[in-house]
C-alpha positions as CSV (number, residue, x, y, z in Angstrom):
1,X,-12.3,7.1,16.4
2,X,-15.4,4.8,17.0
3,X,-15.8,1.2,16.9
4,X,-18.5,-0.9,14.9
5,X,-19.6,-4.3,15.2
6,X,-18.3,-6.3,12.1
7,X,-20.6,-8.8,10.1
8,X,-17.4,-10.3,8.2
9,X,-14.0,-9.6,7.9
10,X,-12.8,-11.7,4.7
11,X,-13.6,-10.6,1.0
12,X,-14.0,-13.3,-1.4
13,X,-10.5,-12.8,-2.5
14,X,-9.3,-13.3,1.4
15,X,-8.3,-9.4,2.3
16,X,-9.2,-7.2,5.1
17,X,-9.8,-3.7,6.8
18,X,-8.9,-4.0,10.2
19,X,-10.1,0.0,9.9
20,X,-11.6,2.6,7.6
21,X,-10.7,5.6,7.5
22,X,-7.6,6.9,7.7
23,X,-5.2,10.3,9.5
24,X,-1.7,10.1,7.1
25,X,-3.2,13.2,5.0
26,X,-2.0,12.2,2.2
27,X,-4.0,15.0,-0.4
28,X,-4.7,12.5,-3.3
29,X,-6.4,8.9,-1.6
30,X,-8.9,7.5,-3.6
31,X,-10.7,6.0,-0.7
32,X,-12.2,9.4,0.0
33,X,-14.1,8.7,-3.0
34,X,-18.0,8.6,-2.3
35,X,-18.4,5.9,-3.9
36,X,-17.1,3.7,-1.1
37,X,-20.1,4.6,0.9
38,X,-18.0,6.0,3.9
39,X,-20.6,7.4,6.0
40,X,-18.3,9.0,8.5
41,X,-15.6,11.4,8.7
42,X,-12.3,10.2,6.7
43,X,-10.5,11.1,9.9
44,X,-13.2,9.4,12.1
45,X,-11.1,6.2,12.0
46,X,-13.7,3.1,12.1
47,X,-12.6,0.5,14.1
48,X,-13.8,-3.3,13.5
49,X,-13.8,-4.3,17.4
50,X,-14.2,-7.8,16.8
51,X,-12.0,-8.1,14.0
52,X,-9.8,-10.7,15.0
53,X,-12.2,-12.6,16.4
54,X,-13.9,-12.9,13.0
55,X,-10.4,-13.4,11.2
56,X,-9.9,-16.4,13.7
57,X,-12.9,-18.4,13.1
58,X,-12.3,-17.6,8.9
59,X,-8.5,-19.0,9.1
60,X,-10.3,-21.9,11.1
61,X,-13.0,-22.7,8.4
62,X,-10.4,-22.3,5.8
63,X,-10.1,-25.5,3.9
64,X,-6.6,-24.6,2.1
65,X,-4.4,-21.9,3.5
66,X,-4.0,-19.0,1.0
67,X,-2.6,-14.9,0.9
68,X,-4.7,-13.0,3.2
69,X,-4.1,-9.3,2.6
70,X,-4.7,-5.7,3.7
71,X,-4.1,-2.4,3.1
72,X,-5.8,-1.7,-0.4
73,X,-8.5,1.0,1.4
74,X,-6.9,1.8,4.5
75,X,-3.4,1.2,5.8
76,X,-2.9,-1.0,8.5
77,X,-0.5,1.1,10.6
78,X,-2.4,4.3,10.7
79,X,-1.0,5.8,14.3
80,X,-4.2,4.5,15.6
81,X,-2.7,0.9,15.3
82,X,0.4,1.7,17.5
83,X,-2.4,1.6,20.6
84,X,-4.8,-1.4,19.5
85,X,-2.7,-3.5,18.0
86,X,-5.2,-5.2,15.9
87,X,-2.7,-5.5,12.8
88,X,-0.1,-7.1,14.9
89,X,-2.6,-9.7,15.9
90,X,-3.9,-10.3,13.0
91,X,-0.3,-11.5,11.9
92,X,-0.4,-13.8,15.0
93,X,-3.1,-15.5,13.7
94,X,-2.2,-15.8,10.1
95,X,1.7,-17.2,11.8
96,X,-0.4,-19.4,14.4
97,X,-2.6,-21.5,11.2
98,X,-0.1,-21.0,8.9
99,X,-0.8,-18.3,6.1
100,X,0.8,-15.8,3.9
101,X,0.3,-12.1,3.8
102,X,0.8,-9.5,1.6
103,X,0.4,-6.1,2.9
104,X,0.1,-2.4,1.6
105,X,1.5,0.6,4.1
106,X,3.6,3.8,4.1
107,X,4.2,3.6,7.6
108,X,7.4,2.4,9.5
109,X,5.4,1.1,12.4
110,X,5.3,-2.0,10.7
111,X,9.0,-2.5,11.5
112,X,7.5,-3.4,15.0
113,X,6.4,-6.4,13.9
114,X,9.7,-7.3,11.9
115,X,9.3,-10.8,14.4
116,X,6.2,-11.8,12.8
117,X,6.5,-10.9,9.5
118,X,9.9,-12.9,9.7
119,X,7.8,-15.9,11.0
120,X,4.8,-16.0,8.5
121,X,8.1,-15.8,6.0
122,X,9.9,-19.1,7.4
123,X,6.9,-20.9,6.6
124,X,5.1,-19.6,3.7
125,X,5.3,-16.0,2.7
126,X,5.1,-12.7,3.7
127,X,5.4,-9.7,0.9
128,X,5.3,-5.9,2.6
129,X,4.3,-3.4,-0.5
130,X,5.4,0.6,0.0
131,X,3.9,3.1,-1.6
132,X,6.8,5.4,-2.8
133,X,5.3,8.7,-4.9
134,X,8.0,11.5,-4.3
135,X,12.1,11.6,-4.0
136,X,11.7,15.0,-3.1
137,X,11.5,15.0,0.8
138,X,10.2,18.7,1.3
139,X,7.4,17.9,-1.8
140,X,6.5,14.7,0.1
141,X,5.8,16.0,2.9
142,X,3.7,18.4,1.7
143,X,2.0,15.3,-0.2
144,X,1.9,12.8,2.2
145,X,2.2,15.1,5.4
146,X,0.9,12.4,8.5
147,X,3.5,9.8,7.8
148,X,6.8,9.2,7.4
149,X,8.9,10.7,4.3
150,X,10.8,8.7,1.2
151,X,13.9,8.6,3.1
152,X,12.8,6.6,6.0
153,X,10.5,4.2,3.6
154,X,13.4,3.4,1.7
155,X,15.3,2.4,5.1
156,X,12.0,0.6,6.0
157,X,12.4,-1.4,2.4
158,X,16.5,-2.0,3.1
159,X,15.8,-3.4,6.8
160,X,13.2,-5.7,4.9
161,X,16.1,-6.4,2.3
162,X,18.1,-7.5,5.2
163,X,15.9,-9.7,7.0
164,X,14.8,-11.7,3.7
165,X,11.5,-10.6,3.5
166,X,10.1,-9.7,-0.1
167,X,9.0,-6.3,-1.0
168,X,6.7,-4.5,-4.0
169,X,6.3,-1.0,-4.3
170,X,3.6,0.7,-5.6
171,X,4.4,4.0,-7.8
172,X,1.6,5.4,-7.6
173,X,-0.2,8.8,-8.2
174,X,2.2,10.8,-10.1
175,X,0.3,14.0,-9.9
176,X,0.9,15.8,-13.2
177,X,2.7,18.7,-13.1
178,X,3.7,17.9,-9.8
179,X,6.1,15.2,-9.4
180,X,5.9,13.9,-12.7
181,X,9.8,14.1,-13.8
182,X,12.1,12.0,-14.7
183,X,14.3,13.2,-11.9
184,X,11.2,12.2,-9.0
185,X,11.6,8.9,-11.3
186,X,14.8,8.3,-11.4
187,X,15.5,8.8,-7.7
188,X,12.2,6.9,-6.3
189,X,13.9,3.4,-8.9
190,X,17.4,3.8,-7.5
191,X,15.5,3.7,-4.2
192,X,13.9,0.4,-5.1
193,X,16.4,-0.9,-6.7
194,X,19.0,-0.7,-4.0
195,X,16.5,-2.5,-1.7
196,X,16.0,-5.2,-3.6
197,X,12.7,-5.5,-4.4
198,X,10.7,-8.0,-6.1
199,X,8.8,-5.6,-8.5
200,X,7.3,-2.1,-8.9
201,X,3.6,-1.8,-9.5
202,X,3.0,1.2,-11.9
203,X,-0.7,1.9,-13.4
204,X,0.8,5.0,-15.5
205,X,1.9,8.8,-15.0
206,X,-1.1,10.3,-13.2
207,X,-3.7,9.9,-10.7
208,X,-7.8,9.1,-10.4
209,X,-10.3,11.8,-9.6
210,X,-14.1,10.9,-8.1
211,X,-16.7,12.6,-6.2
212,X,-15.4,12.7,-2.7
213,X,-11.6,12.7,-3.2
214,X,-11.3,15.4,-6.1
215,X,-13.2,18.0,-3.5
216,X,-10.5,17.1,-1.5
217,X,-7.7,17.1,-3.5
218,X,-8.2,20.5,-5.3
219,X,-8.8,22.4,-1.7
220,X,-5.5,21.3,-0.8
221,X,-4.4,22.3,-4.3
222,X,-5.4,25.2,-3.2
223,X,-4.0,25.6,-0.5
224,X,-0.5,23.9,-1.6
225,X,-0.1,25.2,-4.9
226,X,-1.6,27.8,-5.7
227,X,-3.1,28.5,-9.2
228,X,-2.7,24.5,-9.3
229,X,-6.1,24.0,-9.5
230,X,-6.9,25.6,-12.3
231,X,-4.9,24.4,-14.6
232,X,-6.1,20.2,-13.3
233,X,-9.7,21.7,-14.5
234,X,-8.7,23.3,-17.7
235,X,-6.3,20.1,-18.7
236,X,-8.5,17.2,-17.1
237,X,-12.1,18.8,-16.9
238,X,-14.4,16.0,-14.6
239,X,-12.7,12.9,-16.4
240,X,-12.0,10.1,-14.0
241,X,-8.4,10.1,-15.3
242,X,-5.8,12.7,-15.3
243,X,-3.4,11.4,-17.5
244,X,0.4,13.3,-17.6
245,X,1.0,14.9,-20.6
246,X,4.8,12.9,-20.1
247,X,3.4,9.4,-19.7
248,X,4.2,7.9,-23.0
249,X,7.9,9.3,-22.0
250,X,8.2,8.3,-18.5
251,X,6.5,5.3,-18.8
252,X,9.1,4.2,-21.4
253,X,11.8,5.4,-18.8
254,X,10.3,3.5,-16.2
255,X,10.5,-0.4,-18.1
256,X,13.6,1.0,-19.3
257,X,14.9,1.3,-16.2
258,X,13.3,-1.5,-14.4
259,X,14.1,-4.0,-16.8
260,X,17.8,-3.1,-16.8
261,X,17.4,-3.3,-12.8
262,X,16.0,-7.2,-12.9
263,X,12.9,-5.7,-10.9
264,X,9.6,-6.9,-12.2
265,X,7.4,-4.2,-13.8
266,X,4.2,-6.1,-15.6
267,X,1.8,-5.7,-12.9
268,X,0.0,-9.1,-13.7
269,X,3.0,-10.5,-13.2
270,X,3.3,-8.6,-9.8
271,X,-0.5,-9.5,-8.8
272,X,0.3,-13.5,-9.1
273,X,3.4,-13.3,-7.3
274,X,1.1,-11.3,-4.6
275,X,-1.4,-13.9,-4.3
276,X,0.2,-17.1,-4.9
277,X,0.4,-18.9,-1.4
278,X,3.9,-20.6,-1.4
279,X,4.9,-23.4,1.4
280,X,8.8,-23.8,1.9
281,X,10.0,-26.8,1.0
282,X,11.5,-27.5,4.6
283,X,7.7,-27.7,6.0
284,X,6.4,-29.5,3.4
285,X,8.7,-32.3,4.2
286,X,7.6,-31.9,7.9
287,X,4.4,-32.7,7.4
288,X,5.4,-36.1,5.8
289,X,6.0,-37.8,9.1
């Protein structure tokens, strides 16, 4: 871990990294990718040490409240956050002025900060996306080894179903030949759909491969599954994507099954849901007087 002074914490369309960098393990993350000019160890977590106080003077200048979001390049509850705590403020602030969220995580840590979350949902909204690759617990953990399996995810998503607050999750990689079945399918929907959730974000069977993260991911190929490798170089070659030879197949499984399940699977339709800032009706009526 190191910290860096930030010169900004907002992007243009109002998300964050609280840190970069990241310690879940998880062999496939795109944000190892070069191209994101990391200039430090993945592990190395970054840590923006005046973070919040930058997010506090952008909620101030904000003219109209909005979705503020995080967890696109790194996710907010990396261990790390269980000591700083700069997540959990950073909901403070968008509760305190009175904005939405929409996060990204595998994590259960965030169930810590069930109260807020709750809060920021009274009033506006507050959406908590899960990223949900493998039904198969031993395979996930060999996957996703630094974080907490499918199994506890889901029970993250059903204490979410139970406390009102709206969930997405994101399918995404299906590593071909790996988990791309109709059985890791099948039991990842039945998952979402028994939680409730608003939608499932899907961008096809398969998985992107750059400079930085496709080192990565064919070592632990390697290591993992052995012989793996090979055959990702003799099917995909250096292409960015590495397209399942079932995606025309599972794909149609997937809307099949979705649409039968009244869970949202266009992911445009997903994105405006994500980022459209909503005000309950209660506080609008409020402000009247």
């Amino acid at each position: 871990m190191h910290y860096v002074k930030a010169k900004g914490i907002l992007s243009a369309n109002n998300g964050m990294n609280l840190y970069r960098g990241c310690s879940h393990g998880c062999i496939y993350c795109d944000s190892r990718s070069r191209c994101y000019g990391m200039e430090h160890d993945f592990e190395d977590i970054e840590v923006k040490e005046n973070a919040i106080e930058l997010l506090e003077s952008a909620l101030q200048r904000k003219r109209k409240r909005c979705m503020l979001g995080t967890g696109s390049m790194t996710d907010p509850y990396i261990p790390l956050e269980a000591r700083l705590g700069y997540m959990r403020r950073a909901l403070s602030l968008a509760d305190r002025y009175g904005f939405g969220f929409a996060l990204i995580t595998k994590s259960k840590l965030l169930l810590r900060d069930l109260d807020l979350l709750k809060a920021i949902n009274d009033r506006t909204k507050c959406v908590v996306q899960m990223t949900l690759t493998t039904f198969d617990e031993a395979l996930c953990k060999k996957l996703e080894p630094n974080v907490c399996g499918t199994r506890e995810r889901f029970e993250v998503l059903m204490e979410l179903k139970r406390a009102g607050i709206p969930t997405v999750v994101w399918l995404c990689p299906i590593l071909p030949f790996i988990n791309d079945t109709e059985e890791n399918l099948r039991g990842i929907l039945d998952y979402c759909a028994q939680a409730g959730v608003y939608g499932v974000i899907c961008f096809g069977m398969g998985l992107t491969l750059r400079e930085g993260n496709r080192e990565y991911f064919y070592h632990q190929l390697d290591r993992l599954f052995p012989g793996m490798k090979e055959l990702y170089i003799k099917s995909f070659g250096m292409t960015y994507q590495a397209v399942s030879p079932r995606n025309r197949e599972l794909m149609e499984l997937f809307h099949q099954i979705c649409g039968e399940k009244g869970m949202a699977h266009d992911n445009g339709q997903i994105f405006e849901y994500l980022s459209r800032f909503e005000e309950k009706r209660g506080e609008v009526q409020l402000s009247l007087f």
